[in-house]
Structures are given as C-alpha cells and as structure tokens.
N, C-alpha and C positions, 0 to 999 in steps of 0.2 A: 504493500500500500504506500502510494505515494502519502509524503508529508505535505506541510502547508506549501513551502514553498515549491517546492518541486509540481503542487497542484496547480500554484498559479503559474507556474510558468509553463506546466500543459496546456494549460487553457487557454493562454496567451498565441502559443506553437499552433492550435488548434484553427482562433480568431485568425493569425495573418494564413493559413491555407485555405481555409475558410473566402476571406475577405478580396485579401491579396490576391492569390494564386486561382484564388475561386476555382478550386479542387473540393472534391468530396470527399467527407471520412468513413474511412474502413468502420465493422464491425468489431478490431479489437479497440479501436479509438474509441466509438459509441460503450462499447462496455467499459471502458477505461472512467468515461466522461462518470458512467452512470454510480461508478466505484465514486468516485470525487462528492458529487452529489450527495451522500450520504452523510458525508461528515461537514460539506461544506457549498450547502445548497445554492448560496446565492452565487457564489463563483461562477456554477452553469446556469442558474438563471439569468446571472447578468451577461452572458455570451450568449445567450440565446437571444434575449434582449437585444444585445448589440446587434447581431446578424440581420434580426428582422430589422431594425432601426437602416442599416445600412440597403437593404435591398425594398425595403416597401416605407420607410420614410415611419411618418404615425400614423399612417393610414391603418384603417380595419373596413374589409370587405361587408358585406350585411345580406343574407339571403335569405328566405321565407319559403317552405313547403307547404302545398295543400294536398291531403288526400284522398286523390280524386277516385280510389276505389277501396273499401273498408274490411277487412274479415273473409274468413271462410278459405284461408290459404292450406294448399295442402301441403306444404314444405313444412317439416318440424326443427327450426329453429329455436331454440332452447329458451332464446332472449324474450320470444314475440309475442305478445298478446294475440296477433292475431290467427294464429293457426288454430286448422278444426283439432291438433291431437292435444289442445291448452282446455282449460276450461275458464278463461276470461271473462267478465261481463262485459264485453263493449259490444255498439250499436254497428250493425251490419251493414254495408250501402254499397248499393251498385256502383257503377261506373257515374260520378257524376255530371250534371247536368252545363250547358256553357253559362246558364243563367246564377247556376250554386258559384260557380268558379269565380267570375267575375265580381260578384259582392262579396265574396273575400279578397281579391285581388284588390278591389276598390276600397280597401279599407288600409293597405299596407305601402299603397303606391303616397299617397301621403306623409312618407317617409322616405330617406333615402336608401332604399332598402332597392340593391344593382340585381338581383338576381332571383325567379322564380321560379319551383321546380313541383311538376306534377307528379306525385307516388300514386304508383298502385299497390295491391296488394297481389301476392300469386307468383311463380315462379314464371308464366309468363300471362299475356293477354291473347283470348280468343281475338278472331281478326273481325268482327263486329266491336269489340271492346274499344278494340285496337284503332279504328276507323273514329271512333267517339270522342278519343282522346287525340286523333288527329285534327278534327274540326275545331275542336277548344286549343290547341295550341295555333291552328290557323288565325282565328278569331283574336283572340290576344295578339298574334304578331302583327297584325294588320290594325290594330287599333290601339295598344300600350306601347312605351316606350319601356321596356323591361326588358333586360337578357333572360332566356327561358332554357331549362333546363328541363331534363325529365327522367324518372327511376322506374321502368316499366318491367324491371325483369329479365330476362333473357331477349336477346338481340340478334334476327339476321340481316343480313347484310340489305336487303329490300327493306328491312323496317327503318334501319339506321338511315337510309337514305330519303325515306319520306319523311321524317321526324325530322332531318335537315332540312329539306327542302319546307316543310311547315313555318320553321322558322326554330327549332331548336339548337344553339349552339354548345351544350354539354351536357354529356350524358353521365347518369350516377348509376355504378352497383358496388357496393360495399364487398371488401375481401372478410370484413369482420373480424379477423384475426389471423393469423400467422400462420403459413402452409402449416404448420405439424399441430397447432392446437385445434385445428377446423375440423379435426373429430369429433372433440368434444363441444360441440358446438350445433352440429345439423350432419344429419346421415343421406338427408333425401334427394342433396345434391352436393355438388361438388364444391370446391373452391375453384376447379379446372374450369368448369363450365362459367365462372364469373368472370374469370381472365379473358375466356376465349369472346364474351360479351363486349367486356371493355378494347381487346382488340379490332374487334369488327368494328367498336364507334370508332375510334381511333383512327383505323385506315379508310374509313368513311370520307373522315373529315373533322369531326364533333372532335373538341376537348374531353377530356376524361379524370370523372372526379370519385373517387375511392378514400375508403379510408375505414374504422373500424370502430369498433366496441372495446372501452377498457372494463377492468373489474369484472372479466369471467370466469376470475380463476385461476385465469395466465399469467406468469411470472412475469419482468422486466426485459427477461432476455426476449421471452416471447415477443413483448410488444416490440423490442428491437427491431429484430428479425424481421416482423410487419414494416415499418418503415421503409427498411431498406428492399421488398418485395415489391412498395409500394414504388420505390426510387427507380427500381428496375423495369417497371412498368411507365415509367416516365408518365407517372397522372398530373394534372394541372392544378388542382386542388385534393385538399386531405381536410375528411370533416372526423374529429374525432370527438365520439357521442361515450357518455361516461353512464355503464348500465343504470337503469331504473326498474329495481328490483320489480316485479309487475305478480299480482295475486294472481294464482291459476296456471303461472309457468312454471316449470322446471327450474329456474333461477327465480323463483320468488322470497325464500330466504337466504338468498348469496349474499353477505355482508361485502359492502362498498369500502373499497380500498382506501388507506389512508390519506386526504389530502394533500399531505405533502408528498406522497407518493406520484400523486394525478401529476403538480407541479413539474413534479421532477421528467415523469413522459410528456408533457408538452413541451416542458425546454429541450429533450433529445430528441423530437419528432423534428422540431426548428432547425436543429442542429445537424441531423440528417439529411435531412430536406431543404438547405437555406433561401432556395427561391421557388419554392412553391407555396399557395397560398393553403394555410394549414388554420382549419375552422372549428370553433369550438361548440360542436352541435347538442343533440341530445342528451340531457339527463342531468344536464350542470349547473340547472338552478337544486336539481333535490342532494344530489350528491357536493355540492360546495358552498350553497346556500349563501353566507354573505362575504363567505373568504371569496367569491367567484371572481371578485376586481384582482384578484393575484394573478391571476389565470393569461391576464390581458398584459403581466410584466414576463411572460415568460416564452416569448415567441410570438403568437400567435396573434393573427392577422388578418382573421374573419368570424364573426359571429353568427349561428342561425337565431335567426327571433323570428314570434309570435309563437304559436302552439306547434307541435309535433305529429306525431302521428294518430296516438291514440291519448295521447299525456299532454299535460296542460304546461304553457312555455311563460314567462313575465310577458306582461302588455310588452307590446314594438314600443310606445313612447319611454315606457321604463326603462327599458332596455337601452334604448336610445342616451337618453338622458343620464346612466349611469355611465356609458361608452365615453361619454363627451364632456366627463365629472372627472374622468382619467386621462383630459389632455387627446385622447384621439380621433383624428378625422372621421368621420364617419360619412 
C-alpha cells in the first residue's frame, strides 16, 4: 500500500496522463486509484473533479425518461419491478398514447433539460408496438426542440434505422453490470445480446448510451471491470443508477452500499472514462438522500431528473435549483 505521499504523487502521474497525454488508464491503475480511495478519499475525488472540470468545464448535462410502455416483461431481471416472475404492485400500461407523451414532455421542456428518452418495457417491441413508438418520436421531432433518445430493447439493424430517421439520435441498453457478474443478475438473456444491440445502433449511426446498476452485490472490482467494458464499447454516455431496493423483487432486501463507497465508483467511473459524459441516474435520491450534492464533486456530468421508471425522482425545478446551488451550469 502506497503511503500518503507516494498516493499523491500517483494521482498526480495519473492527472498529467490523464490531462496531458490524454491517455487512458489501465485496470491495475483503476485498482490502484480504488486502493488510495480508501484511506484517502478526497485525493481521487479531487482528480476526478479535476478531469471533469478540464474536459466538460461546470457544465452538467440534464435528461428526463418517460415510460412509454409499463409491466408485464418476460425477462427476469433480479432488479425490476416490472417482470411477470416479480410480484410488484405497479400499474400496467400499454404502449402509450402521442397525447400521454407530450403532456409530460410539456411539463419538462420548461427546463433546460437537453435530452428525452422513451422506455419501454420487454426484451423487445412487437412491430405494431414498434410503429407507435415511431409516430410519437416522429411527432416530437417535428415539433420540440429536444434531442431524443430511446431504450426499446433489443435492436435490428431496420429498426435502428427508422428510429434514426424518426429523428432519434441515441440509443440506451444498459450492460447492468460486469460480463462475469451478469449471472447473477438475469438468466433470460444475455449480456451478448445487449452488446450486439448497442453495436447495430452504433454502426447505424445513433450515439450509444450504457451504463449500469450499483449495489447488486458486486464488489468494486466488479464495477471496475464495467467501466472499462463500457470504454471498450466506446459509449457516448454512462448513466449510472444506484439500486432501489423495490418490494416483490428478488433484491428487495439487498442493503445499499455505503455512500462513500457510491463516491468512490463515481470518481473511478470519471477517471476511466475522462471524456464521456457519465450521469447520475436512478435511485440517488433514496440511496444518498441529502449527501446526493457530493455526488456532483466527484466527476460526474449529467443528471436524470423528474421520475423514473416505476419510482418516484425530486420535482425537475428541485432538482434544478439544487444543481445551480452547486455552482453548475445547467
């Protein structure tokens, strides 16, 4: 174990490869950082800090999800309320309507909030589904001034192309966690099959935005490991949602990882990843509650606000208004 000085002076070696050289760091470097971190948190916060500072200024990006199809998924994902093999209480809903979409669109655009992404539920969308969800991003492109996203599932190359041409320019499928933990996680499909998704958007055309679940269970290395899968996948964004334990899942009593622990993976997500925009999505009002302003000194450069999927998010203006109590752009 490195000493004090010896730590700042890795992290220093770190910053000019980083900055300078604007080189990426290995996987003993990232473990090395996360060794330091333990004894001497802020050292890699404040390089994490710095990095973002240097490449995205004090900006923070701002995105909002509606979901525009609810429940009844047959994928068993461990995390998700919405699967038939959970026993959830939440409310069920088709594919929605362009009239449902836009009265919540219309309430968000009121903010400066750059980016808006339709979820469905379902491993993929029947091509009736699929058609539904093409008209409401049509409509929106042709009448909002929004960048429009969408997480529809499983992707072929026909589909990614009309989703472009709709007016979609990034597409979302979460990796969720680290090739070797994604066992423990969902049996009913692969993690192969989500790669091979984000590759079709990809050479589509579409930007590609991934990223995962902390607090499943998986150690640090784990979440490492993600990262760097994430790096090698060259995504353009990384939203990383912190679980919310949910009654009726399988991870409904998994105890939420230490705060400072969360800390510590978003300063090494940064530090991984130094120029991609890396978001701090789902689950981090319940899991960080009022420490959550720490969250924003530790890399990280994009916020989702308003509500979630099936989970209730702070109002956008709170949101807003705490964002820009910490000095940043919004």
């Amino acid at each position: 174990m490195l000493n004090f000085l010896q730590s700042v002076q890795f992290a220093k070696e770190i910053e000019k490869k980083i900055i300078e050289y604007e080189q990426d760091i290995d996987i003993s470097e990232a473990t090395m950082l996360y060794e330091i971190a333990k004894h001497d948190f802020d050292l890699v916060k404040n390089l994490a800090d710095t990095i973002k500072r240097y490449y995205f200024k004090n900006n923070i990006e701002l995105c909002s999800i509606y979901p525009a199809k609810v429940g009844m998924c047959t994928e068993d994902c461990k995390f998700c309320s919405q699967s038939i093999y959970h026993s959830c209480k939440i409310e069920i809903k088709d594919v929605a309507s362009v009239d449902e979409v836009i009265e919540y669109l219309e309430d968000i655009i009121a903010f400066p909030v750059k980016r808006f992404s339709l979820v469905t539920s379902g491993g993929e969308l029947n091509d009736s589904e699929f058609e539904r969800i093409i008209d409401i991003i049509s409509y929106i492109s042709k009448n909002y001034d929004i960048y429009l996203c969408a997480s529809l599932g499983f992707l072929t190359k026909e589909r990614a192309k009309k989703l472009m041409l709709a007016g979609v320019t990034r597409y979302h499928n979460n990796l969720e966690t680290s090739s070797t933990y994604f066992k423990n996680i969902c049996s009913t499909h692969t993690q192969a099959q989500k790669i091979e998704t984000l590759k079709i958007a990809k050479e589509t055309g579409l930007e590609i935005c991934s990223g995962g679940i902390i607090s499943m269970g998986e150690d640090m290395i784990e979440r490492i490991k993600l990262a760097f899968e994430l790096r090698e996948l060259e995504v353009d964004s990384v939203p990383i949602n912190i679980l919310n334990p949910i009654k009726g899942t399988p991870f409904e009593d998994m105890k939420i990882m230490d705060q400072n622990e969360i800390f510590i993976t978003l300063a090494l997500f940064r530090i991984i990843l130094p120029r991609k925009t890396i978001l701090l999505a789902g689950g981090k009002e319940n899991a960080l509650k009022d420490m959550e302003k720490i969250a924003y000194k530790c890399g990280i450069n994009g916020c989702m606000v308003g509500n979630y999927l099936t989970t209730q998010g702070m109002g956008i203006k709170e949101k807003v208004e705490m964002l820009e109590s910490l000095g940043l752009e919004v």
